[in-house]
N, C-alpha and C positions, 0 to 999 in steps of 0.2 A: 459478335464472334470474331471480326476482321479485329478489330482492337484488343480480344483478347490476346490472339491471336500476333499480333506484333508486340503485344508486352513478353508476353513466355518469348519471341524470338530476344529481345533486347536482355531479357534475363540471361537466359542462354549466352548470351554473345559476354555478359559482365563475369559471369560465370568462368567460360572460357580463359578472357582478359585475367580474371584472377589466378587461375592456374598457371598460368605463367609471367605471373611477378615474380620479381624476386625476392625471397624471402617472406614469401606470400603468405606462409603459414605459419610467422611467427609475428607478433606486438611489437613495436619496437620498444626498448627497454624502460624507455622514461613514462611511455603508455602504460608498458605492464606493472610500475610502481606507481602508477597516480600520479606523476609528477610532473601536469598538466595546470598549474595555477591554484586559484582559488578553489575548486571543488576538494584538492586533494586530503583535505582536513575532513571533511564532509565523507568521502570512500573508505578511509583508512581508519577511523577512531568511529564510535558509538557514542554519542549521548543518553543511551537508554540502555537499561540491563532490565531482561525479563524479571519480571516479579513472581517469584513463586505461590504458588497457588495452594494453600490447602487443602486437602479433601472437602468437599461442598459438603453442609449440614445436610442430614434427610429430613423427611419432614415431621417425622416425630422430634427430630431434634430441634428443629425451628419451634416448633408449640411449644415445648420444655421449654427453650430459651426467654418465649415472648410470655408464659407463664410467670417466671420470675417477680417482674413487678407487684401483679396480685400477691403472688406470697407476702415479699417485702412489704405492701400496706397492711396484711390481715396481722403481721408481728408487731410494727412499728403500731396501727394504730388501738394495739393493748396501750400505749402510752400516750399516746397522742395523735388524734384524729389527725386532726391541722397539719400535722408534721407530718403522719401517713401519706393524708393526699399529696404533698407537694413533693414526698418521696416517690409514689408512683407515678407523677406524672414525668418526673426529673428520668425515673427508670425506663418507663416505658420509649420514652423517646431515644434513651440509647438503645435500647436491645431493638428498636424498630430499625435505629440507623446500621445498628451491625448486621442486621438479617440482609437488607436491602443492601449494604455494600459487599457481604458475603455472595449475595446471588452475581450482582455485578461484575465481580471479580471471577467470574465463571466466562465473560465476555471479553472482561478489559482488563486491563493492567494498570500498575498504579505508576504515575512519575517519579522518575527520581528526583533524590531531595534535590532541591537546589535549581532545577530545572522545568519549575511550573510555568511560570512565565519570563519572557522574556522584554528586557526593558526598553527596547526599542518599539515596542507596542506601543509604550505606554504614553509618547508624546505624536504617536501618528492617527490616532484617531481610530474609527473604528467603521471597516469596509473589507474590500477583500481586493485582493492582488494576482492580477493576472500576468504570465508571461509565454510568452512565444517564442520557437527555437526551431532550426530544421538540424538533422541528423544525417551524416554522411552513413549511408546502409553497406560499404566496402567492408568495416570489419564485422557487420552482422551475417553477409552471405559468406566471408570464408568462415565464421565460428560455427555456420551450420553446414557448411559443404567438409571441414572440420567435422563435425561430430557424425554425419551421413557415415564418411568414409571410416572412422573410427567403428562406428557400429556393425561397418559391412566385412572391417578386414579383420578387426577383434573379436566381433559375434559378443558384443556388448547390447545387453539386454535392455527395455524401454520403448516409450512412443516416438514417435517423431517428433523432435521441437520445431519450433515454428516463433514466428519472431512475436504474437500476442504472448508465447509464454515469458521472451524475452522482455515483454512490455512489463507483463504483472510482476514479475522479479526484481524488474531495476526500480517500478515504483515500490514497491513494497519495500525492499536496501533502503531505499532514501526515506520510507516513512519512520522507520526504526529508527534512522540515527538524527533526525529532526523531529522528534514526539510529540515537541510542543505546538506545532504546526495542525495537528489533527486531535488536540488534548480534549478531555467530554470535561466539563465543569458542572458542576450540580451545589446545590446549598449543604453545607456541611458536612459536604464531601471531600476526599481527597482528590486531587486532578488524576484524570484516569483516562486513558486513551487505549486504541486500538490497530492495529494493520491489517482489520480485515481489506480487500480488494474486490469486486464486482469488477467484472468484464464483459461487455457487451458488443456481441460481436455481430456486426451488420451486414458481413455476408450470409451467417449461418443462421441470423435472430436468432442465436440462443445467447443466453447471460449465467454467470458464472460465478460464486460466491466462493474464493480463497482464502481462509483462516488465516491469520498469523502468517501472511505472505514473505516476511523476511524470515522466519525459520523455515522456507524449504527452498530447495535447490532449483535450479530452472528444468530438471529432468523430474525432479517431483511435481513442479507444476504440471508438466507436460503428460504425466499419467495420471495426474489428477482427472485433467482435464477429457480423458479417456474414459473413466468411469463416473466421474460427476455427473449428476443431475441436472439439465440445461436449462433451469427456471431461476436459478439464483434462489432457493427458498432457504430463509433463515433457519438456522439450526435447532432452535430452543426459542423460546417467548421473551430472554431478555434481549436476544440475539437482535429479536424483530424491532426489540421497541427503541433499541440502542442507534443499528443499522448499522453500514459499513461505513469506513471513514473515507473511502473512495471508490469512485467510479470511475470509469474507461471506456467510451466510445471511442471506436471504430468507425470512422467516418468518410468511405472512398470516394474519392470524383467522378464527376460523369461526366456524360462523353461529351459535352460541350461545352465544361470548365473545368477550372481550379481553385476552390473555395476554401479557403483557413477560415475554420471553426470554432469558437469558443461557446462554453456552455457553463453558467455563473448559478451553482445549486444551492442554493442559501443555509440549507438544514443538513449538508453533507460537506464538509470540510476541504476536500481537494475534490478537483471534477478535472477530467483529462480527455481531451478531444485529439486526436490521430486522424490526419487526412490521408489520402492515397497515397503511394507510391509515383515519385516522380523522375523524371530523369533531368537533369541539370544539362542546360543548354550549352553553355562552356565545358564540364567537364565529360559531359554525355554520362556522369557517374549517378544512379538511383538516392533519392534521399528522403527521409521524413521529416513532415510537418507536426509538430505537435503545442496544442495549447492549453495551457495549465491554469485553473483559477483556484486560487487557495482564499478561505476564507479567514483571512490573517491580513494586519497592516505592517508587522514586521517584514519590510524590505529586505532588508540584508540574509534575513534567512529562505526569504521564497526565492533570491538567487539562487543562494548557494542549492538548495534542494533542487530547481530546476536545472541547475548547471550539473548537479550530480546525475539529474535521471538523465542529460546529452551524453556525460559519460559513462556512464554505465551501458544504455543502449548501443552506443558506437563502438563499445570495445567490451564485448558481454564477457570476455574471459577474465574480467573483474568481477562478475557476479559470483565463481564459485571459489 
């Protein structure tokens, strides 16, 4: 309770400190355009365009479809058996692969051309890439002491945000524009990936399954996250058997250290570990740890995407 207790006073006092900077409440200009380095290509452009989805077959219409072949053998083999069979097995296996990629496509999306894989993979071998980064938390407390006072003095409607919504937002931006980083590969498939996000939050243990996390806003996260179901349960059966392409621990220190976390999930593409809130010895300024393991050997891109989610967290007024 004493520890809590002196964290809420030092919050308070940052708090304060921030209310009277100057020009406290505004980015400064080259922040508010990205034009911070190397991420700034990674914030600004998309390498992925949703893929439009069809109407999902019902399932009279999948048995019609997977029907097909049989017809095709009972015509073909008025003429020739031999020729039949080799026709229905030739048939069957495609209308198998379109029902199966038709159901999929209810989960995931398809990559765009051009951007299946990336060639720097392809002479680094195959493992997975971790990186580590701390986050200065100055432009996260004023975007939310920002939108507090916005809600209080506009009577702008919504839950509270809070900085895990800020987490799921800025990974989910950077899963969209890095696709091929979290891509699902299957045999005679097209590459298809996902932005679902799981959150798992270790003060409250509950966890948290967000759809399609780069199409919604960090205020849709946050009333999501008011009515959602606290079990993370998949939505549909292909949902389950697909999973999400990332998780997020929440992982606060105790009262007797400071521990940087890393957590390497093999059959889940990116896994993100968040340690406590700290306050910086020199600057007395609060900051986050976080460690990132992407199941990917391209380098150059678990930078940039790591570099992206430090900017996006330190200056959330890039998320909307």
């Amino acid at each position: 309770e004493k520890r809590s207790a002196a964290l809420k006073m030092d919050y308070d006092t940052i708090y304060r400190a921030l209310e009277t900077m100057e020009n406290g409440n505004n980015v400064s200009e080259n922040r508010r355009h990205g034009k911070i380095g190397r991420a700034q290509s990674v914030v600004t452009s998309s390498l992925a365009t949703r893929h439009l989805l069809s109407v999902p077959l019902s399932l009279e219409q999948e048995g019609a479809f997977l029907l097909v072949p049989l017809l095709l053998y009972k015509i073909i083999s008025l003429i020739s058996v031999r020729l039949g069979s080799l026709l229905f097995v030739i048939a069957s296996l495609i209308a198998l692969r379109s029902v199966i990629l038709q159901q999929l496509l209810t989960v995931l999306r398809v990559m765009p051309s051009g951007k299946e894989q990336n060639t720097n993979e392809l002479t680094t071998g195959n493992g997975a890439t971790t990186c580590h980064f701390t986050v200065d938390l100055k432009g996260v407390l004023r975007f939310l002491a920002n939108e507090k006072e916005a809600k209080n003095q506009l009577g702008r409607s919504g839950s509270e945000i809070l900085m895990s919504h800020i987490l799921v937002r800025s990974v989910g931006k950077a899963m969209g524009q890095l696709p091929h980083l979290v891509s699902r590969k299957y045999p005679t498939l097209p590459a298809l990936y996902s932005v679902d996000v799981v959150l798992h939050d270790h003060n409250t243990k509950h966890s948290y399954w967000v759809s399609d996390a780069d199409e919604m806003s960090v205020q849709d996260i946050a009333d999501f996250f008011t009515v959602a179901d606290p079990l993370a349960a998949p939505k549909s059966l292909w949902q389950s058997v697909v999973g999400a392409s990332c998780h997020i621990f929440t992982t606060p220190d105790s009262d007797l250290s400071q521990v940087d976390l890393g957590l390497n999930l093999r059959d889940i593409p990116i896994t993100v570990c968040v340690s406590g809130i700290r306050l910086e010895t020199d600057t007395k300024s609060p900051s986050l740890s976080v460690a990132i393991n992407i199941q990917s050997t391209d380098i150059e891109s678990s930078r940039m995407f790591a570099e992206a989610i430090q900017q996006l967290i330190q200056f959330p007024e890039m998320l909307e």
